[in-house]
C-alpha positions in Angstrom: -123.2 -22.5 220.8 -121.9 -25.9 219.7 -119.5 -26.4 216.4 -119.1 -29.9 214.8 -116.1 -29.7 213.2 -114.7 -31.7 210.2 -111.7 -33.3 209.7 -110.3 -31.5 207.3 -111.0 -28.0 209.6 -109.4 -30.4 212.6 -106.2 -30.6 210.7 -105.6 -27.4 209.1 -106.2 -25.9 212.7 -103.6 -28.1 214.3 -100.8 -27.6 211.4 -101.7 -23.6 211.6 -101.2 -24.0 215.5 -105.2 -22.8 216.1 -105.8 -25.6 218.2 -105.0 -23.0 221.5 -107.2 -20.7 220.0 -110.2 -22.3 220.3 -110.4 -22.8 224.4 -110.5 -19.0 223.8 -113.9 -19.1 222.3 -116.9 -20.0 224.1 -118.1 -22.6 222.4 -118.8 -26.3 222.6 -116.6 -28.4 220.1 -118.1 -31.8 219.3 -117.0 -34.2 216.2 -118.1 -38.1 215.6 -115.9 -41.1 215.6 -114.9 -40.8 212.0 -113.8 -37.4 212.3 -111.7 -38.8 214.8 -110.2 -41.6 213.1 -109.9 -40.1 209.8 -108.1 -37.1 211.6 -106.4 -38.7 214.6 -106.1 -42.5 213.9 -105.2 -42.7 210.3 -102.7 -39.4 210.9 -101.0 -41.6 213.5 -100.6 -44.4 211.9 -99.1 -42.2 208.9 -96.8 -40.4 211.7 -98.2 -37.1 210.9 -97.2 -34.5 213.8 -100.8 -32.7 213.5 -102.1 -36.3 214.6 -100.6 -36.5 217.6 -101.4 -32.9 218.6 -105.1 -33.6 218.0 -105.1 -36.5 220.6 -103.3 -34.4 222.9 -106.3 -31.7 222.5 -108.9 -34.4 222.8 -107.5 -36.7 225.1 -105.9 -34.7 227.3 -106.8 -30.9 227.0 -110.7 -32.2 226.2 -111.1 -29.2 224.2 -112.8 -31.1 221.9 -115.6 -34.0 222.6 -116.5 -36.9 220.4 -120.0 -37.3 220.3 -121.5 -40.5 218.5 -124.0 -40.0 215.7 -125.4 -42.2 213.0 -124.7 -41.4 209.5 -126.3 -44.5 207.2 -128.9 -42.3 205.8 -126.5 -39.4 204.8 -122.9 -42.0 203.6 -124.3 -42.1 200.1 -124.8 -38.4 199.5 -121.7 -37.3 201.2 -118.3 -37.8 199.8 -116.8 -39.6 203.0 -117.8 -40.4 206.5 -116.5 -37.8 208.4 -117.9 -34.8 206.0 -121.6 -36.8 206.5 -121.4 -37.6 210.9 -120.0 -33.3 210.7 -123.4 -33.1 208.5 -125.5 -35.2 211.2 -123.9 -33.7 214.2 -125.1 -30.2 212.9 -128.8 -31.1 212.6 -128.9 -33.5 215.6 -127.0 -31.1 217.8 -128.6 -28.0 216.7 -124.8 -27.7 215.7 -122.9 -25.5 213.2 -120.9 -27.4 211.0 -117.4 -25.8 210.6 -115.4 -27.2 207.1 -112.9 -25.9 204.8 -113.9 -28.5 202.0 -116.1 -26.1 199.8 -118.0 -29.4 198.2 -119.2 -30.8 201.3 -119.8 -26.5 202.1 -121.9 -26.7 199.5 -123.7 -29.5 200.4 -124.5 -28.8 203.3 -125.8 -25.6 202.7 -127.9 -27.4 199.9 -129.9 -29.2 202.9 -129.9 -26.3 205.0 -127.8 -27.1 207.6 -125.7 -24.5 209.4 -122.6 -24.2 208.1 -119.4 -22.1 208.1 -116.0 -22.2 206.2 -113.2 -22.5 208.9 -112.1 -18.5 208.2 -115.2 -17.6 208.9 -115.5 -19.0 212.3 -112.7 -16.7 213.0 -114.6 -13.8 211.2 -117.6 -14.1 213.2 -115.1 -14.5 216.3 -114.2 -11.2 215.5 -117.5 -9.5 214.4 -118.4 -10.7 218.0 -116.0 -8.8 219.6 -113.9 -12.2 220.5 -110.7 -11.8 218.8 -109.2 -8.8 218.1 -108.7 -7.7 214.4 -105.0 -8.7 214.5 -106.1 -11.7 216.1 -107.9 -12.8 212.9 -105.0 -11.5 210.4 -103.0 -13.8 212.4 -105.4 -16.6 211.8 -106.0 -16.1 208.4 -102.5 -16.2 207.7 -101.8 -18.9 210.3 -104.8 -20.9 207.7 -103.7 -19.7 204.5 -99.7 -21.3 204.9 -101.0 -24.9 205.7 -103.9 -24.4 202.8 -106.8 -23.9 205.2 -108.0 -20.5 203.5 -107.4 -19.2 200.1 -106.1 -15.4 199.3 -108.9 -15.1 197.5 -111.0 -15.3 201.0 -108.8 -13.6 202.7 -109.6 -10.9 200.4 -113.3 -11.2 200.7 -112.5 -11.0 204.6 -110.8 -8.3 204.3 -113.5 -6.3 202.3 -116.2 -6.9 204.8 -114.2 -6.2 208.4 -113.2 -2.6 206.0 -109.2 -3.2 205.1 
C-alpha cells in the first residue's frame, strides 16, 4: 500500500515524535516536491526543529520518498500546492492520501480520492493488527499535544475500537 502524505500530517508526525513509527508499518511513503519544501525547506529556513528532523527521515533514514507529480490542473481547486501534488499523488499512484487539514479532507473525498485523516492511519494500523491498542492511545495522544487530532476524534476513536 502506498500513502502520500501531506505536509501538514509530515509535521504534526515529526513534533509528536511518529516519525519512528512509521518504518513500523508496511507501507510505502511517497510526497511531491512541495510537500517537501513547504514542510522541510521553508521549516529550515524558519529554524523549526521538526524541519530538520524531516530531512533526516528523508535524506538519511529514506523512510519517506519524494516522488514528482504535476499539479496545474488541480492548483486552482486546492488551497495550496502541497494539499493538491498529496491530491495527485493519490490518484496517479493509486495512493491514499493521508491529511489532518479537514478542508482539503473534504475535498478530496468530494473527488473521490482515497483519503484518510492522520488518526485514522493509526486506527486502521490497529484494526489491522499492526499496533497494539496502547500503541494507538499513545499516538493519539502523542497527535492530539502538537494539534494533529482533536479530542473530539479521539472520542470517536475511542467509540469504534469499544473504550
Amino acid at each position: 500500500m502506498i500513502i502520500a502524505i501531506d505536509a501538514c500530517t509530515l509535521i504534526y508526525l515529526a513534533k509528536a515524535g511518529l516519525l519512528d513509527f512509521l518504518k513500523r508499518l508496511p507501507y510505502k511513503y511517497i510526497i511531491d516536491k512541495e510537500v517537501y519544501n513547504e514542510a522541510v525547506i521553508k521549516g529550515m529556513e524558519e529554524r523549526y526543529p521538526d524541519a530538520y528532523l524531516l530531512e533526516y527521515f528523508i535524506k538519511k533514514q529514506k523512510i519517506i520518498e519524494i516522488v514528482g507529480v504535476n499539479i496545474s490542473k488541480e492548483i486552482d481547486y486546492f488551497v495550496g500546492e502541497g494539499e493538491a501534488s498529496t491530491y495527485m499523488l493519490s490518484v496517479e499512484k493509486n495512493a491514499i492520501a493521508v491529511t489532518s487539514d479537514r478542508v482539503a479532507y473534504k475535498k478530496m473525498f468530494r473527488r473521490n480520492a482515497k483519503v484518510v485523516q492522520t488518526d485514522l492511519m493509526f486506527l486502521n494500523a490497529y484494526f489491522k493488527k499492526l499496533i497494539s491498542k496502547r500503541e494507538l492511545l499513545d499516538a493519539l495522544n502523542r497527535l492530539l499535544a502538537v494539534g494533529g487530532t482533536t479530542p473530539e476524534r479521539i472520542t470517536f476513536i475511542l467509540e469504534k475500537i469499544g473504550e
